[in-house]
C-alpha positions in Angstrom: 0.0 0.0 0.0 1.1 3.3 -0.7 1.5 6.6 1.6 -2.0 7.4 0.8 -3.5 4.4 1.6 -1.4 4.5 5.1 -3.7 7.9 5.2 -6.9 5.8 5.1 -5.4 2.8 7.4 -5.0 4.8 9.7 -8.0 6.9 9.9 -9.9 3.3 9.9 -11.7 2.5 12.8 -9.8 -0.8 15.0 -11.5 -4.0 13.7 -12.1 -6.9 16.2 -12.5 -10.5 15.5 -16.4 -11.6 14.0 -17.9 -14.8 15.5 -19.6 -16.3 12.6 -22.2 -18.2 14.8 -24.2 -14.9 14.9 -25.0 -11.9 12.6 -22.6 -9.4 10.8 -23.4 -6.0 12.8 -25.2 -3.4 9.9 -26.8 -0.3 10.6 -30.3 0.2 12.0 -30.2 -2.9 13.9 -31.2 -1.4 17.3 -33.8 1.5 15.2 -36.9 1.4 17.5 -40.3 1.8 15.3 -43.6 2.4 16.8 -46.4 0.0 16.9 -49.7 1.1 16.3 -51.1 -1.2 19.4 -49.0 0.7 21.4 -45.2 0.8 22.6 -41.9 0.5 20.0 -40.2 -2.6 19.2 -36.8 -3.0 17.4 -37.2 -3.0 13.9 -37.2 -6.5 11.6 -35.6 -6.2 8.7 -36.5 -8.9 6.3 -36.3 -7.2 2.9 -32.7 -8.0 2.3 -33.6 -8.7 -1.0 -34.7 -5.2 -1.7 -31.8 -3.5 -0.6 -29.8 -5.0 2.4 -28.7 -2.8 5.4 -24.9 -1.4 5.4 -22.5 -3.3 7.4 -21.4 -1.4 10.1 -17.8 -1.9 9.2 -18.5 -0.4 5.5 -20.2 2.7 6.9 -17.0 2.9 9.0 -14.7 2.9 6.6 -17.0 5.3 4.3 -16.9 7.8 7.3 -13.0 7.3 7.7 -12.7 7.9 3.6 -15.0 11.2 3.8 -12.4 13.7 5.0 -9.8 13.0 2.4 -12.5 13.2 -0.7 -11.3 14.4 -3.7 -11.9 14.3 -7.4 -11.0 11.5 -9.2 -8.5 11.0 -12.1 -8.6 14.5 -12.4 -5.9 16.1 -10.3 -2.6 16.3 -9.0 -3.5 17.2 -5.5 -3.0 15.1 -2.7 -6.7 14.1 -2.1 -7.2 13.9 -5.5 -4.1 11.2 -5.7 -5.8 9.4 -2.8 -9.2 8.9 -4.2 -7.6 7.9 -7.6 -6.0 5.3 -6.0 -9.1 4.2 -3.9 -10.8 4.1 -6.5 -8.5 1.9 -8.7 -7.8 -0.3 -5.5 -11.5 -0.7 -5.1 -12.0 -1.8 -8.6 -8.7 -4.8 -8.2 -10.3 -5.8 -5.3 -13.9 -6.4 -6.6 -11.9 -8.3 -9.3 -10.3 -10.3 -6.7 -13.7 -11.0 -5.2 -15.3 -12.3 -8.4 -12.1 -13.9 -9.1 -12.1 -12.1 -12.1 -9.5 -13.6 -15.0 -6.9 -12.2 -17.1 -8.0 -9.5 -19.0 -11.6 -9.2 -17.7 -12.8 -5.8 -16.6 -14.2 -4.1 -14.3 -16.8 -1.8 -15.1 -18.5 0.4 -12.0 -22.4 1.2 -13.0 -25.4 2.7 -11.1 -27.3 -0.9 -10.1 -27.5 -4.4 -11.8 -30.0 -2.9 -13.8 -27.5 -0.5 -15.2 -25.1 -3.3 -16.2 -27.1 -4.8 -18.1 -28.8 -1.6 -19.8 -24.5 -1.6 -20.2 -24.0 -4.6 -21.8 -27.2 -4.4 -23.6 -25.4 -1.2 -25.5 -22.1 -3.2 -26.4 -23.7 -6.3 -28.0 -22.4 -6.7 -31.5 -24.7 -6.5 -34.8 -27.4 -9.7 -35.2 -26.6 -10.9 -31.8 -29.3 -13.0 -30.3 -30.7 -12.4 -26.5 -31.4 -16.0 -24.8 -33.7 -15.1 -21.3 -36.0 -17.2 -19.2 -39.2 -15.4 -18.3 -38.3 -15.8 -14.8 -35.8 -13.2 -14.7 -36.1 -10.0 -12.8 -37.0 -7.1 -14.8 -33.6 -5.6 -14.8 -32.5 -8.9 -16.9 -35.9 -9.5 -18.9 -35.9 -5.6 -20.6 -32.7 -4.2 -21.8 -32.8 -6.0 -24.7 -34.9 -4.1 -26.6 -32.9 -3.4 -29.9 -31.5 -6.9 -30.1 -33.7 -10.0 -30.8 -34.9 -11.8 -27.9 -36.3 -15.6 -27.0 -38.0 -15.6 -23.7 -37.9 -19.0 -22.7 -40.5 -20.5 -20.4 -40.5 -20.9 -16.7 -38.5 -24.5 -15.8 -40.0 -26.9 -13.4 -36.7 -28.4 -12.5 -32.7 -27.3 -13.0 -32.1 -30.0 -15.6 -35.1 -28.5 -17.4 -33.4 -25.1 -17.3 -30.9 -26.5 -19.3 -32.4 -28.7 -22.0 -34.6 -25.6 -22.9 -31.7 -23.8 -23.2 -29.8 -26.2 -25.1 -32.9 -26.7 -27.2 -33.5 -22.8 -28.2 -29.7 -22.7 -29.0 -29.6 -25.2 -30.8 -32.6 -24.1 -33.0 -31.0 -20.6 -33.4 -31.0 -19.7 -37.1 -28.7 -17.9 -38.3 -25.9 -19.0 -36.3 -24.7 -15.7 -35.0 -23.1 -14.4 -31.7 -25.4 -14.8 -28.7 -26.2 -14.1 -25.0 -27.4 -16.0 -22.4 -28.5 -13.8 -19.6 -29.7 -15.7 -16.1 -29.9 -15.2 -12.4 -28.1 -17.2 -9.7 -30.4 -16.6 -7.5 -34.3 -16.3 -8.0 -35.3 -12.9 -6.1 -38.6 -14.2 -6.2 -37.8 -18.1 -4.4 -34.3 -17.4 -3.3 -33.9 -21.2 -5.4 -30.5 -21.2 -7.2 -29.8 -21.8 -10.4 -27.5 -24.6 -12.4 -25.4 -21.8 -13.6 -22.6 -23.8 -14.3 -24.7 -26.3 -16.5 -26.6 -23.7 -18.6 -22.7 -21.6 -18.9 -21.6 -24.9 -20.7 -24.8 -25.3 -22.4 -24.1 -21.8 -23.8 -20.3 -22.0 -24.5 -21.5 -25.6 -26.2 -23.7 -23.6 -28.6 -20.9 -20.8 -29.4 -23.2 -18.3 -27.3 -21.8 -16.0 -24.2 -23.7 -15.4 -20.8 -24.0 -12.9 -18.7 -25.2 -14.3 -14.7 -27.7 -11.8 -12.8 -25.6 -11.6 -9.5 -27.6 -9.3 -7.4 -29.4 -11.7 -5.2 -26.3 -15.0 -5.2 -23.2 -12.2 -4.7 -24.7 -11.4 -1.0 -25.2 -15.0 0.0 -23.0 -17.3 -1.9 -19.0 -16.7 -3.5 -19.4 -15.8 -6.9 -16.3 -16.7 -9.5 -16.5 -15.4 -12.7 -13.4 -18.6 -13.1 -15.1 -21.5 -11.5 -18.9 -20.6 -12.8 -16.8 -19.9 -16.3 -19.5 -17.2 -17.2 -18.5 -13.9 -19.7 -20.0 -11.2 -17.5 -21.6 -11.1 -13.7 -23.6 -7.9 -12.5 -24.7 -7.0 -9.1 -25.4 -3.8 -7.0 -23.9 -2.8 -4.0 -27.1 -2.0 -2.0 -27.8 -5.6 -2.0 -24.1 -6.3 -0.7 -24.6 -4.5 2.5 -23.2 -1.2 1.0 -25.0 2.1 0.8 -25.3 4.5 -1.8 -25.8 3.4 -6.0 -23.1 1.7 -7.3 -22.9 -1.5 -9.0 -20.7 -3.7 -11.1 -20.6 -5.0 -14.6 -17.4 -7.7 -14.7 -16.3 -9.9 -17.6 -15.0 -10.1 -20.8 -13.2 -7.1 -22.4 -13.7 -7.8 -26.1 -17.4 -6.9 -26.4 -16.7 -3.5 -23.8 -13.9 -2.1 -26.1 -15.2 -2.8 -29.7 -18.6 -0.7 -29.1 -19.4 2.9 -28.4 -19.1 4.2 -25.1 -21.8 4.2 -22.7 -22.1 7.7 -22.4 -20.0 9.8 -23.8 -17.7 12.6 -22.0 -14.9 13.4 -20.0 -13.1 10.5 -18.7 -14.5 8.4 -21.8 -11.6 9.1 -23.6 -7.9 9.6 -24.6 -8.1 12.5 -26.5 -10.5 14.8 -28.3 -10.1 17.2 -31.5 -11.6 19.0 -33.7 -11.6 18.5 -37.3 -11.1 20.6 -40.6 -14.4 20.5 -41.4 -15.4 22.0 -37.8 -16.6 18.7 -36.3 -15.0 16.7 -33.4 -13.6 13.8 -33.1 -12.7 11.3 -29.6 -10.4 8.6 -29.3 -12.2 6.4 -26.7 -10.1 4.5 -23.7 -10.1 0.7 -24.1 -10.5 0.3 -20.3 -12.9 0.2 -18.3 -12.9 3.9 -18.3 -14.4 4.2 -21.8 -18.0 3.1 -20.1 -17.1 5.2 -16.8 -17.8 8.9 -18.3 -18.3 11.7 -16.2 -16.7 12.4 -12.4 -16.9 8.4 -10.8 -18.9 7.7 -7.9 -16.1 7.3 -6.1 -17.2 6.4 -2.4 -19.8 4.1 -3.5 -17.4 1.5 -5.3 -15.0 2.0 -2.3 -18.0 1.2 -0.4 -18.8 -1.7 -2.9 -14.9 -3.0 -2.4 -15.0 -2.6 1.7 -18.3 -4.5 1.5 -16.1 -7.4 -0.5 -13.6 -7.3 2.0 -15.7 -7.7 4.9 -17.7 -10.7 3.4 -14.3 -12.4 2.6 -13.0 -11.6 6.1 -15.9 -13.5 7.8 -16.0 -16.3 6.0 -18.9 -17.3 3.5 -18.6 -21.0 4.4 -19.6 -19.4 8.1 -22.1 -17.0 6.7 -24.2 -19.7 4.5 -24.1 -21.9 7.3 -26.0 -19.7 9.6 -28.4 -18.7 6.7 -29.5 -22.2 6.3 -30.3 -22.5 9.6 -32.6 -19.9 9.4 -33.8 -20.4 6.5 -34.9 -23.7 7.9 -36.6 -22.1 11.2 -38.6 -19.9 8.8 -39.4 -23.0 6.5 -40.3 -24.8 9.3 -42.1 -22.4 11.0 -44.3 -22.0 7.8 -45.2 -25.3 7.0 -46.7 -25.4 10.6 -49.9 -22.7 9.0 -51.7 -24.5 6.7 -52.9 -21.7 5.1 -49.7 -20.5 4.0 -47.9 -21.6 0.8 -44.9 -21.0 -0.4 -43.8 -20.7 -3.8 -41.3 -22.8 -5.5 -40.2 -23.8 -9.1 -37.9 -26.2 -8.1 -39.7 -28.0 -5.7 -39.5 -27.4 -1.7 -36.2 -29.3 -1.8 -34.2 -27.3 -4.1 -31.6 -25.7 -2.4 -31.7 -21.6 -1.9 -30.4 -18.7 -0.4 -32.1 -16.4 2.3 -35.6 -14.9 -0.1 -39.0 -16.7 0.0 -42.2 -15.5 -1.5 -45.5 -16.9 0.5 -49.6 -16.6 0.2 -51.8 -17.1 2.7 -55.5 -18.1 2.1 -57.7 -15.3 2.9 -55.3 -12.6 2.7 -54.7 -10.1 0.7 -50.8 -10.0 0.4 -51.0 -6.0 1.4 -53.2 -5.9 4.2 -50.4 -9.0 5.4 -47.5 -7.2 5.2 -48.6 -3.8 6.4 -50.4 -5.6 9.4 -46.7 -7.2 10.2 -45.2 -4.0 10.3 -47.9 -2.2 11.9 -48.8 -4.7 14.5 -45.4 -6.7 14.8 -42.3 -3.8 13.7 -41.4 -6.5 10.7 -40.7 -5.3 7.6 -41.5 -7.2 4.4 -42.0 -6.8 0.8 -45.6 -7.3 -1.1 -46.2 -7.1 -5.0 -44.9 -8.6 -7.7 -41.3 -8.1 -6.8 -40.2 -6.8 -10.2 -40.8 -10.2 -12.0 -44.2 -10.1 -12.9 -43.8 -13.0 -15.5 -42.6 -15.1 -12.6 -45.5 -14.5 -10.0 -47.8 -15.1 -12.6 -46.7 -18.6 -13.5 -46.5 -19.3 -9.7 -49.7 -18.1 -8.9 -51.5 -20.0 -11.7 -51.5 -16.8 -14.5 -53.9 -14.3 -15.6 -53.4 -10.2 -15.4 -54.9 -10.3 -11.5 -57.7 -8.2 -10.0 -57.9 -5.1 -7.4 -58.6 -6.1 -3.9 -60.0 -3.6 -1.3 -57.6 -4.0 1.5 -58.4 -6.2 4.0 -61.2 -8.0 1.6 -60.6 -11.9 1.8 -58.7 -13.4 -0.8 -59.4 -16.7 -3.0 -57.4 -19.2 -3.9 -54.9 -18.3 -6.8 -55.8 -18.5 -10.3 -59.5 -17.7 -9.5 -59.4 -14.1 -9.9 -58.8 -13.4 -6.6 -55.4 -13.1 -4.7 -52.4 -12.0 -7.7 -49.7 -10.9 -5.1 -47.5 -12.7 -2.8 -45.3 -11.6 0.9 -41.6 -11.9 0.2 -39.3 -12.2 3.4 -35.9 -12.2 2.8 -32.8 -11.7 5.4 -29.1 -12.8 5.2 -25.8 -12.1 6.9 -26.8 -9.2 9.4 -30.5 -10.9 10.7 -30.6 -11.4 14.0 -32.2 -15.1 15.1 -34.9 -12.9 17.0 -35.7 -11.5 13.9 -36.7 -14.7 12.2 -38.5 -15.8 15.3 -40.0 -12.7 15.5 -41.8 -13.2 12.0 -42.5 -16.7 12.3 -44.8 -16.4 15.1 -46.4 -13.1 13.8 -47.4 -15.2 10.5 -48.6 -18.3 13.0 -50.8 -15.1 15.2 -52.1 -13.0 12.4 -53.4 -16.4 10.3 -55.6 -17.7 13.7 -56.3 -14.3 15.4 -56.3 -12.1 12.7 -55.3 -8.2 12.6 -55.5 -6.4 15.5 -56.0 -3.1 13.8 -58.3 -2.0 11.1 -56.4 -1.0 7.6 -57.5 1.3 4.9 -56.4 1.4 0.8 -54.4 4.6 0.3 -52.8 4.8 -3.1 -53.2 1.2 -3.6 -51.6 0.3 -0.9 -53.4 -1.1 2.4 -52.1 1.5 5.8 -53.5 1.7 9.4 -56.3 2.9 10.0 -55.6 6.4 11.9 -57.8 7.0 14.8 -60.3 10.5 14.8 -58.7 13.0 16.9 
């Protein structure tokens, strides 16, 4: 490390020893919310799959970083030498996380969904767009000037495949191609054969790109071992604040297209020509997609994020998210009136995100009575795959519900949302216990509170001065 790194080391907070038996500390884990019954309870967290909460330790080193900002690439200064070099550190150690090969780059974006709006830009003329309709939106739309197969919804892994393999196969003219996939479902938190459908692609002369933002929290991701072209994932699902994500992969595709965007920092030199117009030569790095001043402390915060996640261990970390992952699943399976939804099958293995129904709710009035009532927070909807929830909850364009009116079953024109509870390295067990048994109370008791629609949304009811 250099003398401005030494700067930054030792600004950094002290960093004791993390026992993986419990949860990573992140912010807002003793934030008291008030209950509309009465009294304040410490706020659940269980959206992790919306945005997770910061680890403590990345807010810290954020906080030690702030004094020393500077601009980036852009002066000679000494804080302006010391961001450079964060940011260029942070951008080898994300590579070193995604155990990035030779020659791959590392791009820094907005969000996932900016990656592959990214990638979506550099695709070569005639290429072909290979996507499942499971996919999160992010990975289902950014293909609009290319030509796409949606594939349908698998019932098992090995099905994933042999439809891939199948609409490869069938792929007339054969032209260059992208695979695009999740690792992780946002939807079921099941994971995905990415290995298997990488060599199904590679088999078929096609590239693919793996939808990181729900595995990279949870599981390792190698671009090596998985032998995929690109990964994408955003830091606000990595336990780091503020919008930054990653787009990391091959270089070949990145330096043969226009940039991004185009301006300052985009390229090597600019000129004007005879006839009065201008011309840029573009960088070949990663720069080339990086115009405009960098957002600096959020891929630091990105590559501190990295750090901590490798520090504590993943083998530790999945460990204790399959354990409560199993409390939850347990503790679901003991409602009857509660089903959660699978493609897979309840077997198939997955990471710390479950979607649910329950008979006689609608999905809104369920959530917002366990945050009102319980200080849990959840997510309701469609999650962003709308495809997806549709197949799981037997199709059609679904109805409007008053909030609080009974549901039906699905695929009878009555229920067409789900409850997704999701949680991961910073979720404390009484968090999970805590939502278990609020699921188990509100099914026999019902709500304690009455709940009105307010912008299509169901909200407590607020008493008459």
């Amino acid at each position: 490390m250099s003398a401005y790194s030494n700067t930054l080391s030792a600004a950094a907070p002290a960093r004791g020893e993390h026992d993986c038996s419990g949860p990573l500390p992140v912010l807002g884990r003793d934030v008291l919310v008030p209950l509309v019954t009465g009294g304040e309870v410490t706020y659940a967290a269980l959206d992790y799959a919306a945005s997770a909460p910061a680890l403590q330790r990345v807010w810290d080193d954020v906080a030690a970083y702030a004094p020393y900002y500077g601009s980036v690439h852009r002066g000679a200064g000494h804080l302006s030498r010391l961001s450079t070099e964060l940011f260029e550190e942070s951008r080898r150690t994300v590579a070193r996380f995604l155990g990035c090969r030779a020659g791959d780059q590392v791009v820094f974006t907005r969000s996932t969904t900016d990656s592959l709006n990214l990638l979506a830009t550099v695709l070569p003329a005639g290429c072909r767009v290979f996507v499942f309709e499971t996919e999160h939106h992010a990975a289902l739309l950014p293909w609009r000037d290319a030509e796409v197969t949606y594939l349908d919804a698998p019932r098992t892994p090995r099905q994933a495949v042999e439809t891939l393999e199948r609409a490869l196969a069938a792929r007339e003219p054969h032209g260059p191609a992208l695979v695009c996939v999740t690792g992780a479902s946002n939807v079921t938190g099941e994971l995905w054969p990415v290995r298997e459908l990488a060599a199904a692609a590679h088999a078929h002369g096609a590239r693919i790109v793996l939808d990181a933002a729900q595995l990279a929290p949870h599981h390792p991701v190698s671009l090596r071992d998985l032998d995929v072209d690109w990964v994408a994932f955003s830091g606000h699902k990595l336990y780091a604040p503020f919008g930054a994500g990653v787009l990391a992969g091959r270089a070949d595709w990145l330096t043969e297209a226009e940039p991004y965007l185009a301006g300052g920092g985009a390229t090597r030199t600019v000129a004007r020509r005879a006839d009065g117009g201008v011309d840029a030569q573009w960088h070949t790095t990663a720069a080339r997609h990086e115009a405009g001043s960098p957002n600096v402390i959020g891929a630091y915060a990105i590559a501190s994020a990295c750090r901590a996640l490798t520090e504590a261990g993943f083998e530790g970390l999945v460990a204790r998210e399959r354990e409560l992952l199993a409390r939850v699943r347990e503790g679901l399976a003991a409602v009857p009136e509660v089903r959660v939804l699978s493609l897979f099958g309840e077997d198939a293995p997955r990471v710390g995100v479950l979607s649910f129904v329950v008979d006689g709710w609608n999905s809104s009035h369920f959530a917002a009575a366990l945050s009102a009532e319980y200080g849990i927070g959840v997510r309701d909807g469609l999650f962003c795959a709308h495809p997806l929830l549709r197949t799981l909850l037997g199709g059609g364009r679904g109805t409007r519900e008053e909030c609080g009116a009974p549901g039906t079953e699905p695929g009878r024109g009555g229920r067409r949302s789900a409850i997704r509870a999701s949680f991961g390295a910073g979720t404390p067990d009484e968090h999970v216990e805590r939502f278990v048994a609020a699921v188990a109370e509100l099914v026999r008791d019902g709500a304690k509170w009455t709940y009105r629609a307010e912008d299509g949304r169901c909200v407590p009811e607020v008493p008459a001065a």
